[in-house]
DSSP file (Angstrom, degrees, kcal/mol; ACC not computed):
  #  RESIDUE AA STRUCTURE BP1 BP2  ACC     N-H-->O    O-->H-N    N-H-->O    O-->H-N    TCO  KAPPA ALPHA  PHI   PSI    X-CA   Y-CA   Z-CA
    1    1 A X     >        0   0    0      0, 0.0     4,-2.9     0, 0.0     5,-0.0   0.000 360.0 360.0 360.0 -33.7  168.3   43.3   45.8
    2    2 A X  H  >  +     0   0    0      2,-0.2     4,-1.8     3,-0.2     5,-0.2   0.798 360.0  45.3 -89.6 -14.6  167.9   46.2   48.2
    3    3 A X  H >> S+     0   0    0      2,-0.2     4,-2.1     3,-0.1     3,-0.6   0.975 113.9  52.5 -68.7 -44.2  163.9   46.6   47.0
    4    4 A X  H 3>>S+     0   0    0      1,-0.3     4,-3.1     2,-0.2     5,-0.5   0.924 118.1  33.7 -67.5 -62.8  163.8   43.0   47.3
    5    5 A X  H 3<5S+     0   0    0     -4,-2.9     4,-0.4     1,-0.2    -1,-0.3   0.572 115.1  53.0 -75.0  -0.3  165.2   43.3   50.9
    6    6 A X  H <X5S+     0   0    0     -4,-1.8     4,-2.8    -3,-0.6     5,-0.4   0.930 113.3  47.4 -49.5 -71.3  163.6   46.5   52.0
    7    7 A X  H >X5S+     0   0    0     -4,-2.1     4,-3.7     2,-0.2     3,-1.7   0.964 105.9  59.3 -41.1 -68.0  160.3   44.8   50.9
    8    8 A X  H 3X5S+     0   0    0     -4,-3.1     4,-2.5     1,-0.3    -1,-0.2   0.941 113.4  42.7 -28.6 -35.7  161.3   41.4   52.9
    9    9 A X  H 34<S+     0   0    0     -5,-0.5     4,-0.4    -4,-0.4    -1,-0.3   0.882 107.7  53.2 -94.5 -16.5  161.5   43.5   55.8
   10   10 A X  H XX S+     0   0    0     -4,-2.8     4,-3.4    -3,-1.7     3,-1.5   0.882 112.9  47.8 -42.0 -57.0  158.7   45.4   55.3
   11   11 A X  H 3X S+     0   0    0     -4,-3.7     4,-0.7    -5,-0.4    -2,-0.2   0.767 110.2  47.3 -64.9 -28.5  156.9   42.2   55.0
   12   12 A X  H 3< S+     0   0    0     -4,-2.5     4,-0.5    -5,-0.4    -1,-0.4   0.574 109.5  56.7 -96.5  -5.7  158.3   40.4   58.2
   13   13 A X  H X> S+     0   0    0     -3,-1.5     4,-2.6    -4,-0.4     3,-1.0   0.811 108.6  44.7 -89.0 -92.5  157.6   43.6   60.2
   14   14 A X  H 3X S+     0   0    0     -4,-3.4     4,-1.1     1,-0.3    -3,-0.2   0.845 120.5  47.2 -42.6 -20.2  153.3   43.5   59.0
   15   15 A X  H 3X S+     0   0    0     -4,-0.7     4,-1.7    -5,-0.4    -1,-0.3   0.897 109.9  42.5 -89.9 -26.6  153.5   39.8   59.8
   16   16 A X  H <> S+     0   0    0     -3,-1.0     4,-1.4    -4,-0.5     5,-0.5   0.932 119.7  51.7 -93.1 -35.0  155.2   40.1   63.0
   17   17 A X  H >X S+     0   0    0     -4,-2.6     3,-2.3     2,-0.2     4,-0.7   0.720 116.5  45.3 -23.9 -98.4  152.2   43.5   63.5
   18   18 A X  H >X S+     0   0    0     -4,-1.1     4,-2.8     1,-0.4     3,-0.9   0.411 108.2  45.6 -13.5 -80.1  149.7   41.2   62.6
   19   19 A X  H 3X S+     0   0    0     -4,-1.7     4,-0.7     1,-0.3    -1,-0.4   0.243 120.2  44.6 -68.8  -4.6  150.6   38.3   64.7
   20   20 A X  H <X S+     0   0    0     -3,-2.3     4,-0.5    -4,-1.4    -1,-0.3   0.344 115.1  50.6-104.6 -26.0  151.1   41.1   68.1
   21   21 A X  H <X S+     0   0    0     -3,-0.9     4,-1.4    -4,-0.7    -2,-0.2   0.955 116.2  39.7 -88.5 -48.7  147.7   42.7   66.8
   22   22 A X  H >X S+     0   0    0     -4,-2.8     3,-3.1     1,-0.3     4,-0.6   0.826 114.4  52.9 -50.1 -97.2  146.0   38.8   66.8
   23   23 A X  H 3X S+     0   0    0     -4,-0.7     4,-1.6     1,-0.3    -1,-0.3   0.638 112.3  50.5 -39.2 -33.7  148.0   37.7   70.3
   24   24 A X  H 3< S+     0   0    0     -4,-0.5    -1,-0.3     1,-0.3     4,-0.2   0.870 113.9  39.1 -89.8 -16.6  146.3   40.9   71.6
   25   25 A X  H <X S+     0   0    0     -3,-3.1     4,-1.0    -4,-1.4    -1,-0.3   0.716 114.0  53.7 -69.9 -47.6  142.9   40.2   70.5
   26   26 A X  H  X S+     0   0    0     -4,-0.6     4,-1.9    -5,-0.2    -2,-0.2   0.862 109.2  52.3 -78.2 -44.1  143.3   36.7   71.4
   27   27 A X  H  < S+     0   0    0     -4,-1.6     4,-0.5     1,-0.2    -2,-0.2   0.385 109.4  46.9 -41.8 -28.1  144.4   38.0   75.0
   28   28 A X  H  > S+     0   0    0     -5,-0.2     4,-1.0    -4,-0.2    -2,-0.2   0.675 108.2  53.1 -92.6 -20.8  141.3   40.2   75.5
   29   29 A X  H >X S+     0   0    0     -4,-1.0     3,-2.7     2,-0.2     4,-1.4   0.825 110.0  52.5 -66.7-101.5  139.1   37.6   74.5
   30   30 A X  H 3X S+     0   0    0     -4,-1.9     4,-2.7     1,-0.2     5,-0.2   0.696 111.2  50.7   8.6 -62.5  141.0   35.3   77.2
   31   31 A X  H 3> S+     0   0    0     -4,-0.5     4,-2.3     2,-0.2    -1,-0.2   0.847 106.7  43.2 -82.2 -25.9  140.4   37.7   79.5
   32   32 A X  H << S+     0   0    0     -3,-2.7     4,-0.3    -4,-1.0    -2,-0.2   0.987 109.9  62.5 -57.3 -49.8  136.9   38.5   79.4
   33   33 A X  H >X S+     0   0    0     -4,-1.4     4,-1.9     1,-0.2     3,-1.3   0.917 105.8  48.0 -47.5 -48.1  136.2   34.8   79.1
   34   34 A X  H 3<>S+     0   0    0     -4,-2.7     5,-0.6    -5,-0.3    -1,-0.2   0.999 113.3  42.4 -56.5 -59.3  137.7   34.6   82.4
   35   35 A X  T 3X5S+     0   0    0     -4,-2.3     4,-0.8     1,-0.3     3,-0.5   0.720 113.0  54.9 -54.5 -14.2  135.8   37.4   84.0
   36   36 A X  H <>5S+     0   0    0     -3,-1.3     4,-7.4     1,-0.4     2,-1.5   0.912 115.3  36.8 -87.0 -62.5  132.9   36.1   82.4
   37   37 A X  H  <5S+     0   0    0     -4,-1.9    -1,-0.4     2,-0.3    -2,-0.1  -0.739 120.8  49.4 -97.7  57.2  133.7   32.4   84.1
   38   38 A X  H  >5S+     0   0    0     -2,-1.5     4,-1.3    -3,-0.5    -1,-0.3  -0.435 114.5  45.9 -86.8 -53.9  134.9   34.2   87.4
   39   39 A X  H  X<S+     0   0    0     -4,-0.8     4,-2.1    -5,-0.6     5,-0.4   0.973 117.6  41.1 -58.1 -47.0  131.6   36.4   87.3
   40   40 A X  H  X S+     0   0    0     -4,-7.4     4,-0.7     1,-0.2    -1,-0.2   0.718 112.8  51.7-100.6  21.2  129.4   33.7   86.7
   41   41 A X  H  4 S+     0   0    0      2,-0.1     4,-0.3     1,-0.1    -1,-0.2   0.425 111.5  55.3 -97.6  10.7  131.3   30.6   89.5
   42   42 A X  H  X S+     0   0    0     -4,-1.3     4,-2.6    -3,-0.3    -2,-0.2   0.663 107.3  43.8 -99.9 -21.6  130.9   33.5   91.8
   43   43 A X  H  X S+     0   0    0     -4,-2.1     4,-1.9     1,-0.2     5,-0.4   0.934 118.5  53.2 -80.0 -42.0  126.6   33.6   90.9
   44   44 A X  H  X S+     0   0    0     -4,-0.7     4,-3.0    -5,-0.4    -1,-0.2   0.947 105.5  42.0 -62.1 -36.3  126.8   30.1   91.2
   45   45 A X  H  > S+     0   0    0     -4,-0.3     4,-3.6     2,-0.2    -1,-0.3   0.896 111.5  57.5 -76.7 -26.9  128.3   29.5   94.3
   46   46 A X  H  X S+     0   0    0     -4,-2.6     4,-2.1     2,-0.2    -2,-0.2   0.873 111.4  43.9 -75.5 -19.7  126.1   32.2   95.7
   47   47 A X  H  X S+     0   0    0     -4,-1.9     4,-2.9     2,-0.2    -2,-0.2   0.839 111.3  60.4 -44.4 -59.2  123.0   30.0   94.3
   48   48 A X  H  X S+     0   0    0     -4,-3.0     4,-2.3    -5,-0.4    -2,-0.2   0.970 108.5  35.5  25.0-104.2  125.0   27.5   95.8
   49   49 A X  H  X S+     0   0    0     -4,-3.6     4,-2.6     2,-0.2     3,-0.3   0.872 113.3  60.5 -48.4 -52.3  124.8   29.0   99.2
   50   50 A X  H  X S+     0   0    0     -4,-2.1     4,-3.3    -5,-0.2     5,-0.3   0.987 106.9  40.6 -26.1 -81.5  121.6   30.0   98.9
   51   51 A X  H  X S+     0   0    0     -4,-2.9     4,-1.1     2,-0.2    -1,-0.2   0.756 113.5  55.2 -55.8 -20.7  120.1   26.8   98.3
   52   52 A X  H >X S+     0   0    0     -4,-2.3     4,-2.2    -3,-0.3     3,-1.1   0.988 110.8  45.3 -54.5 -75.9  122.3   25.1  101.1
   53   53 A X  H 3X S+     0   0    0     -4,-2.6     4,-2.0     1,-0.3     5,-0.3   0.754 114.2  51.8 -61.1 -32.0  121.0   27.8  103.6
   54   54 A X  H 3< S+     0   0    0     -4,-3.3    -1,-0.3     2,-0.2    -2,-0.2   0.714 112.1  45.3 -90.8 -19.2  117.2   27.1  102.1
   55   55 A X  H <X S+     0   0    0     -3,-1.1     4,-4.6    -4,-1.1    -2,-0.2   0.914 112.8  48.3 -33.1 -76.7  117.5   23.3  102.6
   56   56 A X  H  X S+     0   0    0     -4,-2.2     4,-2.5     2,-0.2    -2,-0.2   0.860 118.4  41.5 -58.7 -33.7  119.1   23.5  106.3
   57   57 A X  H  X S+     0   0    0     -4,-2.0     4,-2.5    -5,-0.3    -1,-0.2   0.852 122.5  41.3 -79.0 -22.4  116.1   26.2  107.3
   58   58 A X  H  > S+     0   0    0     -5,-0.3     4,-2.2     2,-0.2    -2,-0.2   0.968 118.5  47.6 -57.2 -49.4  113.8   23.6  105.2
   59   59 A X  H >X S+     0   0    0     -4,-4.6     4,-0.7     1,-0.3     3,-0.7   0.920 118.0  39.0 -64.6 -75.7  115.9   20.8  107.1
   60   60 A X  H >X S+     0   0    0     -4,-2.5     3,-2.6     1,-0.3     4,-2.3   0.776 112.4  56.8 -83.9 -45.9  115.5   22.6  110.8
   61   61 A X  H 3X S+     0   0    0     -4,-2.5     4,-4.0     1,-0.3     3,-0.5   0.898 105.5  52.2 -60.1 -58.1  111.7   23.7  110.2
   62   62 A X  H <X S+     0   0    0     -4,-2.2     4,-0.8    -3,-0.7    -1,-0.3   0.696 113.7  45.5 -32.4 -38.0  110.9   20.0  109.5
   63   63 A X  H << S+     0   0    0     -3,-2.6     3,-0.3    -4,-0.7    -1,-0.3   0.808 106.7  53.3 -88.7 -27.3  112.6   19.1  112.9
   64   64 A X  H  X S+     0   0    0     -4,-2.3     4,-1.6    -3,-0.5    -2,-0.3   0.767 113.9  43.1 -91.9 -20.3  111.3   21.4  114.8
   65   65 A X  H  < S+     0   0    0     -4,-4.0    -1,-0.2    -5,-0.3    -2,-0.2   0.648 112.5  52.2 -78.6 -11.8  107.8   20.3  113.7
   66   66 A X  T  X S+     0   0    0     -4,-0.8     4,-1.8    -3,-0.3    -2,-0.2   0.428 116.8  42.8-101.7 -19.1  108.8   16.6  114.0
   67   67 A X  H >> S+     0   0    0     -4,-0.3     4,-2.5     2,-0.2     3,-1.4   0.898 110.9  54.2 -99.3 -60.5  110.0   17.5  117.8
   68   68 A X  H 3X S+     0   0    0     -4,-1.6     4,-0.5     1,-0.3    -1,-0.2   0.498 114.1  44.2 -46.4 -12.6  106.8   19.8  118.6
   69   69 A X  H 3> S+     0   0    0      2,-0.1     4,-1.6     3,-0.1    -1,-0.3   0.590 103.2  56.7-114.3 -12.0  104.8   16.8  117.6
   70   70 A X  H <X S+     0   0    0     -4,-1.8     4,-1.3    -3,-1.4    -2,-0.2   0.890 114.8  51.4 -59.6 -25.3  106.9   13.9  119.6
   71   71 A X  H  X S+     0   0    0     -4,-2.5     4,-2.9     1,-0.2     5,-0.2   0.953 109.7  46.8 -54.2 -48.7  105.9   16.7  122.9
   72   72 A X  H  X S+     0   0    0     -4,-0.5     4,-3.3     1,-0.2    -1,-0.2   0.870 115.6  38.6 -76.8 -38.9  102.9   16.6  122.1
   73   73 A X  H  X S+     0   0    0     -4,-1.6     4,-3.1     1,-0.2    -1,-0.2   0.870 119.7  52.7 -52.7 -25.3  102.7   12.6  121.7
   74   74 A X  H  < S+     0   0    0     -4,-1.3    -2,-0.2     2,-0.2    -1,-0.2   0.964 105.6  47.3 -89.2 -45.1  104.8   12.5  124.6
   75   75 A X  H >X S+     0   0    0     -4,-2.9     4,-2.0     2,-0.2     3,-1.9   0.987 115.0  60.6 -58.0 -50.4  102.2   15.2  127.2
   76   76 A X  H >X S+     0   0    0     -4,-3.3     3,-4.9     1,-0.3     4,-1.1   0.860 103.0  39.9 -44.8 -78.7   99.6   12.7  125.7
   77   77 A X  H 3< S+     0   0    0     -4,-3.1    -1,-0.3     1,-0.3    -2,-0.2   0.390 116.4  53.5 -66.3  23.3  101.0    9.4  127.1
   78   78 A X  H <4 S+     0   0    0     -3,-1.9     4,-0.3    -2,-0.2    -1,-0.3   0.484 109.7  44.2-128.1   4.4  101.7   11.1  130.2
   79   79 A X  H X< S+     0   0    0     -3,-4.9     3,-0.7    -4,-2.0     4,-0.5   0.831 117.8  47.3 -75.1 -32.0   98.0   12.5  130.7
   80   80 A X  T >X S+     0   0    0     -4,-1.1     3,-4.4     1,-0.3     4,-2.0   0.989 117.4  47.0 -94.6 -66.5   96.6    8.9  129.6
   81   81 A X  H 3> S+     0   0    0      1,-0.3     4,-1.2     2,-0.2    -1,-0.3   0.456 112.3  41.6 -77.7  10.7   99.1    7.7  132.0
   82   82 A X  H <4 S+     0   0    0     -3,-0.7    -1,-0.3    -4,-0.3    -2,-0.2   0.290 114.7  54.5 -85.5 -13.9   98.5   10.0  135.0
   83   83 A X  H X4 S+     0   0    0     -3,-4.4     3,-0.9    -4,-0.5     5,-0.3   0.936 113.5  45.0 -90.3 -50.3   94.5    9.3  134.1
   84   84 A X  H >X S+     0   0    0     -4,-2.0     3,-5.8     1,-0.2     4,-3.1   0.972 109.7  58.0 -55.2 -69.0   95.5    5.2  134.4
   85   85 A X  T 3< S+     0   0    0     -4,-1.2    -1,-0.2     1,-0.3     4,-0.2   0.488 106.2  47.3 -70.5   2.9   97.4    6.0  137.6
   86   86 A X  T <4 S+     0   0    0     -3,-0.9    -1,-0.3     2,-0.2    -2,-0.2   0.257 110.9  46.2-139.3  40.3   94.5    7.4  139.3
   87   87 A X  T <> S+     0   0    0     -3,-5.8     4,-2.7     2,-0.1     5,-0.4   0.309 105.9  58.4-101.4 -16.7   92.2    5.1  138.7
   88   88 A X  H  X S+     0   0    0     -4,-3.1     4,-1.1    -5,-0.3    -3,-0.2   0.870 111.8  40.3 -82.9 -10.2   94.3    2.8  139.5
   89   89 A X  H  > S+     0   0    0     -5,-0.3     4,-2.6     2,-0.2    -1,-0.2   0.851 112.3  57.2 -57.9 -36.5   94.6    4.6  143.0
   90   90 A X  H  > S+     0   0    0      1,-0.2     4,-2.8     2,-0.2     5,-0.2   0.871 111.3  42.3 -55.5 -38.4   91.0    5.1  142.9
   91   91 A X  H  X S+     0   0    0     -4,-2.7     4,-0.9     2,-0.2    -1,-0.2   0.821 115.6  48.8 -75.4 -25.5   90.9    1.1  142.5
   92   92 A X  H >X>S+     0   0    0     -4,-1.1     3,-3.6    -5,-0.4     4,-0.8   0.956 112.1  50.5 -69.4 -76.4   93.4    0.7  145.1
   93   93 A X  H 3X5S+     0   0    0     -4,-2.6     4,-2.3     1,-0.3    -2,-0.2   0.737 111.6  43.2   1.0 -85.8   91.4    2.9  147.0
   94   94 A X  H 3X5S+     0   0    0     -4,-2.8     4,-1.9     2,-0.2    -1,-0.3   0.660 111.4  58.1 -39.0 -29.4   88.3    1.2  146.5
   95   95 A X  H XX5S+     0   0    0     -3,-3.6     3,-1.3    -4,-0.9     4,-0.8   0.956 107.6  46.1 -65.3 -80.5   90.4   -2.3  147.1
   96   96 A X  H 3X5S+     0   0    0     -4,-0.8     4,-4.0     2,-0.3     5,-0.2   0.857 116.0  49.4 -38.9 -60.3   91.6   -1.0  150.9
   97   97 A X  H 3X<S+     0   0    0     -4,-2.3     4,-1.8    -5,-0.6    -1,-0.3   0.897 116.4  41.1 -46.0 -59.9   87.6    0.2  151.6
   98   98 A X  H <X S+     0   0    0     -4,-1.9     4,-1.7    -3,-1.3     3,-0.4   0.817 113.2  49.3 -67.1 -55.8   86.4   -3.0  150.5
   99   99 A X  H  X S+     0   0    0     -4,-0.8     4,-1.2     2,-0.2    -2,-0.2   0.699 115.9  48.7  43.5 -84.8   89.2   -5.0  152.3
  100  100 A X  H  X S+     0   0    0     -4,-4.0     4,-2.2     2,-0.2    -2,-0.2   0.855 112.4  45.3 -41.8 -58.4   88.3   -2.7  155.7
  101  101 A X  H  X S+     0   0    0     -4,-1.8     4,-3.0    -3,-0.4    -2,-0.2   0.996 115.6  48.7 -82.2 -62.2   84.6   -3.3  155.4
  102  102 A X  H  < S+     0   0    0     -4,-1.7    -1,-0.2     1,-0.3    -2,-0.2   0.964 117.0  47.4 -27.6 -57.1   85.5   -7.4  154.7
  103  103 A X  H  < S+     0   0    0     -4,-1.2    -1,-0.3     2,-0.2    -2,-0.2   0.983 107.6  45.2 -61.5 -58.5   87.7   -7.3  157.6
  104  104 A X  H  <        0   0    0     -4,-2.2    -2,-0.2     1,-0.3    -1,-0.2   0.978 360.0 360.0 -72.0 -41.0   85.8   -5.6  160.3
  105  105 A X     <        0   0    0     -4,-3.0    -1,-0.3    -5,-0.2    -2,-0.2   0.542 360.0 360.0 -71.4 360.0   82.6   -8.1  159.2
């Protein structure tokens, strides 16, 4: 009886090893996977950020060329309409002359 229980205890002593040597294994695995899955939501969010920031500079180039060509629409209609508003002084002009000449005959 005391080999049998010597052995028993042997035996519950290598299972409970075992089962401490597994949990530690099982626990370093765990943990890499996390550092693994830390390491790579921190490359993602910095891809992330990246592409965010390469949008918004996309975004603002895009604007600043869509505003640098309303100026330019916009200096147009105000040459064409400084070129209308003197001929139309030139016709006014012309009007008043014609007017004068009409007048005095």
């Amino acid at each position: 009886v005391k080999k049998f229980d010597a052995w028993k205890l042997q035996a519950q002593e290598e299972a409970a090893r075992r089962v401490l040597e597994a949990q530690d294994v099982a626990v370093g695995d765990l943990m890499k996977s996390m550092d693994r899955h830390r390491y790579q939501t921190k490359e993602d969010t910095l891809k992330t950020r990246e592409e965010l920031l390469q949008v918004i500079k996309s975004n603002n180039s895009l604007f600043e060329g869509k505003v640098a060509e309303v100026q330019q629409r916009l200096q147009l209609l105000a040459m064409e309409a400084g070129r209308s508003l003197g001929d139309l002084n030139g016709d006014l002009e012309r009007l008043r002359r014609c007017d004068s000449m009409f007048q005095e005959s």
